[in-house]
C-alpha positions in Angstrom: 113.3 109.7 95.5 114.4 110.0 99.2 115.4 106.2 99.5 117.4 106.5 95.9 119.4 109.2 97.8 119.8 107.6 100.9 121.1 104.3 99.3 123.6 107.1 96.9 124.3 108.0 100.0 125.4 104.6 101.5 127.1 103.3 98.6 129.0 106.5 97.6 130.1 106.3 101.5 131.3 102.8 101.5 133.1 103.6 98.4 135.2 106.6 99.3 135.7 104.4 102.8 137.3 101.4 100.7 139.0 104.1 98.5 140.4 105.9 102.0 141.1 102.0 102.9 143.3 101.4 100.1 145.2 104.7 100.6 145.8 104.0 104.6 146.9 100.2 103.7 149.7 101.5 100.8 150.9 104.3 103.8 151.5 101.7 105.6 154.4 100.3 103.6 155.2 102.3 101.2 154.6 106.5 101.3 155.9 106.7 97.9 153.2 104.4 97.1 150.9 105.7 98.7 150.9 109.3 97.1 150.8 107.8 93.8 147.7 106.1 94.6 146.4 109.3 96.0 147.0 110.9 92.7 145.5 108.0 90.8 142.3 108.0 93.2 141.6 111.3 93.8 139.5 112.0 90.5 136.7 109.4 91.7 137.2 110.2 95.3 136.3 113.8 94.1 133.4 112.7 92.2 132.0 110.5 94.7 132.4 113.6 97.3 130.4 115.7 94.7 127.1 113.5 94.5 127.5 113.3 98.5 127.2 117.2 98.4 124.6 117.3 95.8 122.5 115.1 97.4 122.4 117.0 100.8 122.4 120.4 99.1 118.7 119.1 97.8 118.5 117.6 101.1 117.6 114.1 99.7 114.9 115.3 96.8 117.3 114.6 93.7 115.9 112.9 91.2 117.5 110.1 90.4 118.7 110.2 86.5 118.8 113.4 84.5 116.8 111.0 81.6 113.3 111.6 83.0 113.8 115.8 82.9 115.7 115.8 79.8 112.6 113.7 78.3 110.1 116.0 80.2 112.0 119.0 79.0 111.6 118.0 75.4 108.2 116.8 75.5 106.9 119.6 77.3 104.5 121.8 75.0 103.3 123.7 77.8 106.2 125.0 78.3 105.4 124.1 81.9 109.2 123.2 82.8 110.2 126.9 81.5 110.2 129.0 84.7 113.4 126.0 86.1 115.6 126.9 83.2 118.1 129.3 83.5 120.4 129.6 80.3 124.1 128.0 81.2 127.4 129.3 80.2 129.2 127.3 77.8 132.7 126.0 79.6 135.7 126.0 77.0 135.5 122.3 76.7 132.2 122.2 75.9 133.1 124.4 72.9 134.9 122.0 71.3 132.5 119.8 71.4 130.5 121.5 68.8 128.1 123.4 71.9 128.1 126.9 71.4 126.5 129.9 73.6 122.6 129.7 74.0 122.2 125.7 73.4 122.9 125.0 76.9 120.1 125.4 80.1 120.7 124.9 83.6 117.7 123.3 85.3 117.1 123.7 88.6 114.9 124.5 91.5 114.9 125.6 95.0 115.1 122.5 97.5 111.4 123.7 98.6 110.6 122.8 95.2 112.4 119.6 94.6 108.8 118.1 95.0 106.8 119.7 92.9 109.5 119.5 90.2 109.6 115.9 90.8 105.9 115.6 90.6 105.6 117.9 87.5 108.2 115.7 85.5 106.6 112.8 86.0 102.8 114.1 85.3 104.3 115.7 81.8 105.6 111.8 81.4 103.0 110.4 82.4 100.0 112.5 79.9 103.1 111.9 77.0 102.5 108.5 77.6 98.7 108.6 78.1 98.8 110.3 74.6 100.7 107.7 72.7 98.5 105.2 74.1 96.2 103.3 71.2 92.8 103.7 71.9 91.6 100.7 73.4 89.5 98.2 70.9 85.7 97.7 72.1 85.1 94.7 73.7 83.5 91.6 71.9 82.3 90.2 74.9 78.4 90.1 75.2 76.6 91.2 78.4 
């Protein structure tokens, strides 16, 4: 989990630098220019910014896709995942989008318990998988 962050880290780094890069170059020549392209870049330069902060607000312990909790939530018939969810308020674009109050969580935990999350996500995938297994056939060999 750490090195998934710390290359995030790099490459969401080198792309706000070659974003910057573009800006600085287009100042250069043209000012005009160059606020329009601020305009036009700001939106990923923003998003880029926000994984950089997420990633050190959880001090390197994010996991890596939302796919593994949002599987681990559903599967989870221990309800073991419970005491990280927090119901989230419905923003008026989510509305509109057929989401109403009470269908959204907010999953989270404490950066001292990034780990244990982590770990407890993957063990819930891991017996979910262990279950779905077929049993395995005897053996025909002859000892």
């Amino acid at each position: 989990v750490e090195a998934w962050n710390a290359h995030s880290v790099r490459s969401q780094s080198e792309a706000l630098g070659a974003l910057a890069a573009q800006i600085a170059t287009a100042s250069e020549t043209d000012a005009r220019a160059a606020f329009e392209l601020v305009e036009a870049k700001v939106g990923a330069m923003e998003k880029k910014l926000a994984i950089l902060s997420s990633i050190a607000h959880s001090a390197g312990q994010q996991i890596c896709l939302a796919d593994p909790v949002v599987c681990a939530l559903v599967i989870d018939s221990e309800d073991a995942l419970t005491p990280y969810c927090t119901q989230a308020p419905v923003q008026p674009a989510s509305e509109g989008e057929g989401v109403s109050a009470g269908e959204l969580i907010r999953f989270a935990a404490v950066p001292e318990q990034r780990q244990q999350v982590s770990a407890l996500v993957l063990r819930i995938l891991l017996d979910s998988f262990k279950s779905t297994q077929p049993a395995s056939a005897p053996s025909n060999s002859k000892s």
